[in-house]
N, C-alpha and C positions, 0 to 999 in steps of 0.2 A: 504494500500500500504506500501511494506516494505520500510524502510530507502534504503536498496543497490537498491530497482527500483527507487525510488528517486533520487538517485545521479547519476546511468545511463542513466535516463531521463534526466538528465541535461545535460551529455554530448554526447545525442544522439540531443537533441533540439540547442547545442552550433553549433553541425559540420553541422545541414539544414541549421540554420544563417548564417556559412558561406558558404555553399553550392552556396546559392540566393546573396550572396556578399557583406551580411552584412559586415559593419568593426569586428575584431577580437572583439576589448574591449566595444563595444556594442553586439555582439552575448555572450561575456561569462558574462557583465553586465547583460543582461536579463536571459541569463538562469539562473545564481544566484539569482536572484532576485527572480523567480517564486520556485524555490527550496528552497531557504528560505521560502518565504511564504508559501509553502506546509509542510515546518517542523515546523515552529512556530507561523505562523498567522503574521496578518497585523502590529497589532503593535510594536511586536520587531524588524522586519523588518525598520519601519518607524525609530525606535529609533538606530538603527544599522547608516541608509543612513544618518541620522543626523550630526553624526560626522566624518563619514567614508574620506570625501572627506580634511578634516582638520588633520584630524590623517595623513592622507598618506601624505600630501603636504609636514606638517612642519616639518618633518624629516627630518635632518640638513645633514644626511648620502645622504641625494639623491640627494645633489645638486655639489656633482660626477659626475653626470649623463652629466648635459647641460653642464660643466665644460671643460670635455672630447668630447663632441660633439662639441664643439665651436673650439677644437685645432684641429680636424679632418676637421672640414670645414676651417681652416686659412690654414690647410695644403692643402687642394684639393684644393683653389681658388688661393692659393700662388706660385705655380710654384715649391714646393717640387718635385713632381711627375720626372719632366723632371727633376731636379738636379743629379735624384738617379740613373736611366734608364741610363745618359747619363754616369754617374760613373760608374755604372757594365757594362754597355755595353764596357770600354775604356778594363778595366779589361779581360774579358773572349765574347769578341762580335767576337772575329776573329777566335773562334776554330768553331766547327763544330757544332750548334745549340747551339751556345752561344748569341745569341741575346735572343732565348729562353728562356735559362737562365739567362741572365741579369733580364727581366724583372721578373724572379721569386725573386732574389734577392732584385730589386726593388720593389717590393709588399713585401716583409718582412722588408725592412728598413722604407716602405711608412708606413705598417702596425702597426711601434712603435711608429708613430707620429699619426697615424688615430683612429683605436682601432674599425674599422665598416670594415666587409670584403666584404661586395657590394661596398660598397664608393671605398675601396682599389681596387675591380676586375675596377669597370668604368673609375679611373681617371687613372691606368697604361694600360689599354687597349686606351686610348685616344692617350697618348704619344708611346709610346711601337709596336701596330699593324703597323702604315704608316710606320715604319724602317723594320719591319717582312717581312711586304706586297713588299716592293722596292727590299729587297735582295733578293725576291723569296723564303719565307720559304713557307709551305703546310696553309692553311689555318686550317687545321686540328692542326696540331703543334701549331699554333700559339693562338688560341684561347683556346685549351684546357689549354697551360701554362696557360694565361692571367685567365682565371676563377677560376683554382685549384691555381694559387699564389696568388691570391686575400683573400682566408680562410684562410689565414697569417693574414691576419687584426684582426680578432677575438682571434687569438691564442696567438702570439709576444706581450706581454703587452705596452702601455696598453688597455684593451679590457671591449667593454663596455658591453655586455654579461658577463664577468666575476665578473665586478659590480655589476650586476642584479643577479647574482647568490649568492655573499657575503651579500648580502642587504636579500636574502630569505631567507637565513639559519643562518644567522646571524654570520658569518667566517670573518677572519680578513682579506681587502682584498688584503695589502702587503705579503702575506704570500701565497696568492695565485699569485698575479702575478709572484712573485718568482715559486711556482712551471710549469707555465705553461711556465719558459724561454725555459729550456732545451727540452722537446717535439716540441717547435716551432722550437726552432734551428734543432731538428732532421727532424721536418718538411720540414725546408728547404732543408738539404743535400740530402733526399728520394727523396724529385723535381728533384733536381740536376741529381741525377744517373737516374732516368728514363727519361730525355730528352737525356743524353749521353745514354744508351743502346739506346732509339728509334733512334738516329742519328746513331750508330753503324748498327742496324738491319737494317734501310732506310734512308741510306744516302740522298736519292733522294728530301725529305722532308727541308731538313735544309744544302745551298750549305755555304762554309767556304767564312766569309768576310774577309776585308784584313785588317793587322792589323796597330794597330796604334803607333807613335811613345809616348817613353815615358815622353816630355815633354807634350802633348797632355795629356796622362791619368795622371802629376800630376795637371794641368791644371783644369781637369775635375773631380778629388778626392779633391780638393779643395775646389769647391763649396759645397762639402756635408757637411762642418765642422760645420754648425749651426744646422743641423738635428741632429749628433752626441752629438754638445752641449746638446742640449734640451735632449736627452735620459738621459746623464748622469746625470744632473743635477734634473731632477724629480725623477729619480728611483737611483741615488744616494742620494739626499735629503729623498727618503721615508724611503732607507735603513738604511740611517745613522741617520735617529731620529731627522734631521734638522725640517722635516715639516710631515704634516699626509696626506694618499694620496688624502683627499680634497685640501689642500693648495698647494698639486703637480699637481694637477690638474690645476690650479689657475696658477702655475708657467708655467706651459705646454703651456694653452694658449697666456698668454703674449707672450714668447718666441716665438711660434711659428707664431703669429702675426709679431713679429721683425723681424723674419728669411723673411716671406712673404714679410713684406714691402723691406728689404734689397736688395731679388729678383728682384723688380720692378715689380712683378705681382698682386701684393694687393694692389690695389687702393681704388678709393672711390666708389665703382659699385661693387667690389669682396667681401669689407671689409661689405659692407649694406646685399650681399647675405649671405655673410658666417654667421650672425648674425640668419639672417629671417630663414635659414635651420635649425639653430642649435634649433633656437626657435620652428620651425616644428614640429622639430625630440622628441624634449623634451617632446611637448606635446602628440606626442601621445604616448610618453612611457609614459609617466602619467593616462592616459587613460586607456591604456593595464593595468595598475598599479590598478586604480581602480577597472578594471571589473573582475582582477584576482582575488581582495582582497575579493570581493562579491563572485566571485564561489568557491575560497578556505573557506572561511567562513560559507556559507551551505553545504561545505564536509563536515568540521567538525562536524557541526550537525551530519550529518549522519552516522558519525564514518567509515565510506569509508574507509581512510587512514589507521586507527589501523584495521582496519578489515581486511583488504590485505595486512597487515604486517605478523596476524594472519594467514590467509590463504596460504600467502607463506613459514610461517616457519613449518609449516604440512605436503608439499609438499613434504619432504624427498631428495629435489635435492640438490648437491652442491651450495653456494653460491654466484663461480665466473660462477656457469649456470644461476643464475638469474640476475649478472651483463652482463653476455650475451644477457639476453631474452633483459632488459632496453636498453642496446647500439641498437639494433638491430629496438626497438621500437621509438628511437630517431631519425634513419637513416629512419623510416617509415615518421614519424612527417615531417622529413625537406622537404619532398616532398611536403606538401601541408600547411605547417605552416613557420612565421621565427622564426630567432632564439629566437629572445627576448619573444612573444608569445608562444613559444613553453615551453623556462623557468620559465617563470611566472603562469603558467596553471599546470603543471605537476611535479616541483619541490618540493611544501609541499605536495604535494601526495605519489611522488618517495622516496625523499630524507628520511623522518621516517621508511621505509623499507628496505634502504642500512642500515640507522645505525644502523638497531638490525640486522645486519649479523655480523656474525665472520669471515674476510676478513683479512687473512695473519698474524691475532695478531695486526693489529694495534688500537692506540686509538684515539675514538673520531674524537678529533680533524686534526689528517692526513689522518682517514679514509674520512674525508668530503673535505677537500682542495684536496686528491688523486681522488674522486668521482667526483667534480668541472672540473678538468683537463681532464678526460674522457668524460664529458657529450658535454664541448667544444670542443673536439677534434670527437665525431662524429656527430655535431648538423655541423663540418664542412663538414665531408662528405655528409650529405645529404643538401647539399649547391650546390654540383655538380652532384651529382649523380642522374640518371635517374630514371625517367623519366621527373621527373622536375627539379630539380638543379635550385636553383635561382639565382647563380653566371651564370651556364650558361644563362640562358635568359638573366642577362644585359648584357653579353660580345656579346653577340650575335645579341642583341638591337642594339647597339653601331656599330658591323660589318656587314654591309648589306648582303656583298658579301659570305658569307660562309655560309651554309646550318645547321642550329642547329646540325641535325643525325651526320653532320662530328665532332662536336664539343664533342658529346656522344658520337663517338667514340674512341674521343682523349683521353679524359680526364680517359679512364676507368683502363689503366694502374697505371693514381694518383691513383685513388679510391683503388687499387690493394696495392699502398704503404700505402695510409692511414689506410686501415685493416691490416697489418704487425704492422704498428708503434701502432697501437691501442692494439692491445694483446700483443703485449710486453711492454707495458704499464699494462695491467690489469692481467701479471703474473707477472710482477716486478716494484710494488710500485715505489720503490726508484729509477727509471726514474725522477719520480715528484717530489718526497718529499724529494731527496739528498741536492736540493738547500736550501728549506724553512730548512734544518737540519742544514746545514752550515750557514744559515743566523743569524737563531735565536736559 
């Protein structure tokens, strides 16, 4: 049996594991396992599993991970959520699908305190739909914002897929949340305009509320200043060499703990869940973390990787056609994988194949932080996009009343901006990489 049936066997045997509904990091643990074995016998195997579980833990880089997870959860049990909703909404709630857009706004400011774009779509559809639902917006309108502003969590730093991407490839990860500011922000304004065109074309969807005075919206911009703080202060501390984005991380949480307690919504019942999620969530990225490390580790046996490096450079096609085929294959994956599984699986495979491309002159190291910021920006699209979208099912988890189909219907003009913002990203780099140029 050749080496490439080998490695196909692997990940024909990972996708029945999950078919039958295995967990992820037991389907790609075993099939690692049996493909090791098949390439080098029991005992290296044995001497592999030995260390493997201790090599991955005490990586001082990963403990990032629950750091960021634990300030996402102080912010979703803290009463963030409504702080930010209730700010955009004082702002732009009285034009014509501006509640709509508030809560897009709110899921990209919620998104720079959370860094997870499920957590961001569930806890701004929680606050955000009963004010949609009262005014009489379409059920359509309103769900589809609430799911597509939610892939602001992953995008707007800081994001914890973006972690898990820096930790694979080994890229600095201040360098990348710097690149992926600007794309979030354009993220945001592309929201923007397709809620005001769908409100221009069908008014009928989103009636204008009334507006409010503006002691009320300073009132209401008020309460945001600790969310504010906290941005500044972590992603100004990382930038300015105060602290490294572990210790901002560190910093993030505290804060964002204060900020909670300050609310009066962190108590001692939010402060014990927020803890137990974050510890949830860690471990099973740790998990995913092992079972990745074992099926990348019998890749390489099999030389998989360099060999579909090889295979693609023979191909004779342009370069940014084979950054197509990838985008295209990621937007496959997010239908039936997430995010974090999907980068841990697929990145030392992909990522050795982008960098022997010759992609606009750049080096190295911007072609992989420019490559980073693509892979996030379409592992967001298939977060929404049909036929599964897994931003849609919890929005739609969350709202009884509205029929999934109307939700893919809403959401398919975002999908529409995301491939716009996506190719003009992947013909002009320095979208991404102006800031990481200006930074450093």
């Amino acid at each position: 049996m050749s080496m490439m049936t080998i490695a196909l066997l692997m990940f024909a045997g990972m996708l029945l594991l999950m078919a039958v509904r295995i967990p992820i990091a037991v389907a790609m643990f075993v099939a690692g396992a049996l493909g090791y074995l098949a390439v080098s016998g029991p005992l290296p195997l044995l001497a592999l599993l030995k260390g493997a579980a201790v090599g991955r833990l005490s990586v001082y880089d990963l403990t990032v991970v629950p750091l960021f997870l634990l300030m996402g959860q102080f912010a979703t049990q803290g009463g963030l959520s409504r702080a930010l909703f209730q700010a955009a909404s004082s702002l732009v709630g009285h034009v014509r699908g501006g509640l709509a857009m508030a809560s897009i706004l709110a899921a990209g400011g919620f998104g720079a305190v959370c860094g997870s774009s499920v957590r961001t779509s569930a806890t701004i559809t929680q606050v955000a739909y009963p004010e949609m639902k009262r005014h009489g917006y379409s059920g359509r309108l309103s769900t589809a914002a609430l799911a597509t502003g939610g892939t602001m969590g992953i995008l707007i730093p800081p994001s914890v897929p973006l972690v898990i991407y820096a930790l694979l490839t080994e890229q600095n990860m201040a360098k990348l949340f710097a690149a992926s500011l600007i794309p979030g922000l354009i993220a945001m304004f592309g929201y923007l305009g397709v809620v005001w065109l769908y409100c221009r074309l069908r008014p009928d969807l989103a009636p204008p509320a009334a507006a409010i005075g503006w002691r009320e919206r300073r009132q209401a911009l008020a309460k945001i200043w600790p969310i504010a703080l906290i941005f500044l202060s972590v992603f100004g501390g990382i930038y300015g060499g105060v602290f490294t984005p572990t210790e901002g991380a560190a910093v993030g949480a505290v804060g964002t703990f204060v900020a909670g307690v300050a609310f009066g919504e962190l108590r001692k019942r939010e402060i014990a869940r927020s803890f137990v999620g974050a510890a949830e969530t860690s471990a099973m990225v740790f998990m995913i973390f092992m079972g990745a490390d074992l099926m990348n580790a019998a890749l390489a046996l099999t030389r998989m990787p360099h060999e579909l490096s090889e295979w693609i450079g023979q191909l004779g096609v342009s370069p940014v056609t084979i950054v197509a085929c990838v985008m295209l294959l990621y937007i496959l994956l997010g239908c039936v994988m997430d995010e974090l599984s999907m980068l841990m699986l697929t990145i030392p495979v992909i990522f050795p194949t982008i960098m022997s491309l010759d992609l606009w002159g750049l080096g190295a190291e911007d072609k992989a932080i420019w490559f980073g910021v693509l892979v996030l920006m379409t592992v967001g699209i298939g977060l929404i996009a049909p036929p599964i979208g897994l931003n849609v099912c919890v929005v739609n988890g969350i709202v009884k009343d509205v029929p999934i189909v109307e939700t893919y219907k809403g959401v398919l003009p975002f999908v529409l901006s995301d491939i716009v913002r996506l190719a003009l990203t992947v013909m002009f780099p320095s979208i991404a990489l102006v800031t990481v140029w200006w930074l450093f």
